[in-house]
N, C-alpha and C positions, 0 to 999 in steps of 0.2 A: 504494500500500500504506500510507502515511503519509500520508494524505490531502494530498498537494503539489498535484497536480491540483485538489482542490477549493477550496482558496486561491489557487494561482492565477487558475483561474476567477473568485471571488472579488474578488478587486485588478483583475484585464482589464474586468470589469463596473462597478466601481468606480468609474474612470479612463472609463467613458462606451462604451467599446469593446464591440462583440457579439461574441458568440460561433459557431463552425457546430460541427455536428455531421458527422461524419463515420462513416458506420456502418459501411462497410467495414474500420474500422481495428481491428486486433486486438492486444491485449497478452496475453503470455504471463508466468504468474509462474511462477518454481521451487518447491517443497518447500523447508523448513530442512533443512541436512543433519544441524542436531547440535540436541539439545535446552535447550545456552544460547542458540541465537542462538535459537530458537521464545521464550526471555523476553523478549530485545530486542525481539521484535518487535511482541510483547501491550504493552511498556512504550510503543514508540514508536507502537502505534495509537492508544492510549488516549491518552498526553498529545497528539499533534496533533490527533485527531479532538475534542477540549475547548479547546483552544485555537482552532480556525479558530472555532467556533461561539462562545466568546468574543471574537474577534476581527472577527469578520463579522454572526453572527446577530442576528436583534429582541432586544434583552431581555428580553422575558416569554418568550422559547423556552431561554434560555440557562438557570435552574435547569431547566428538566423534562430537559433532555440531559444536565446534571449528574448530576440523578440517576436517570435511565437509564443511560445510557454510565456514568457512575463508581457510584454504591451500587449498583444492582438489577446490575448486570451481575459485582460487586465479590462482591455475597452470592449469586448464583446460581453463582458459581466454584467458591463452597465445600463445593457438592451436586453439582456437574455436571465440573466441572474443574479442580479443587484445585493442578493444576500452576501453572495461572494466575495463582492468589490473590494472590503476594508482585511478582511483577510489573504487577498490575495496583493492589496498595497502591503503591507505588514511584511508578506513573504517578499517582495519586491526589494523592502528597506533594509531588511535582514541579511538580504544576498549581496547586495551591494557595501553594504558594511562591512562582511564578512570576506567580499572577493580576493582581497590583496592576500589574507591569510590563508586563503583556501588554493591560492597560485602557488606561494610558499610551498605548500604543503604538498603539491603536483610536485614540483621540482625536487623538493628534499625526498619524497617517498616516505613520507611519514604520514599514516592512519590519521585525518582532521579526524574532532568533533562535531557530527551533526548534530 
């Protein structure tokens, strides 16, 4: 749900390791049952799914996912899912504050804090 899996993924590949697939495997997610956690959860998709892609991806992919996943996704809220909007600025300010350390952290090969 917070993209850990594909970070994972991510550093196992990384480290020279393969991956299998396994298709019989199934995850099940619940519903939120209250409508603060449904903001936690827009905050925490958006800041890790910008984070793995600044942490992992080519650089010439990492603005177009910026500005897909953050602006285009940021201004289509505000027509389609207004509940969205303030959590999805929130993951916005977070990423951007957090970017310089999160480059750091490409380069050194050290585990960030999500």
């Amino acid at each position: 749900m917070y993209s850990e899996d594909i970070e994972l993924c991510a550093r196992v590949l990384k480290l020279g390791y393969n991956l299998t697939v396994v298709p019989e495997a199934r995850v099940f997610v619940g519903e939120a049952p209250h409508p603060a956690i449904d903001h936690q959860i827009v905050f925490h998709k958006i800041k890790n799914l910008l984070s793995v892609y600044l942490l992992h991806a080519r650089f010439w992919v990492i603005p177009r996912a910026f500005f897909r996943y953050g602006i285009v996704d940021l201004l289509r809220s505000l027509t389609s899912d207004k509940k969205t909007f303030w959590p999805r600025v929130k993951a916005l300010s977070w990423f951007v504050v957090k970017a310089p350390s999160l480059l750091s952290e490409r380069y050194r090969g050290v585990s960030p804090q999500l």
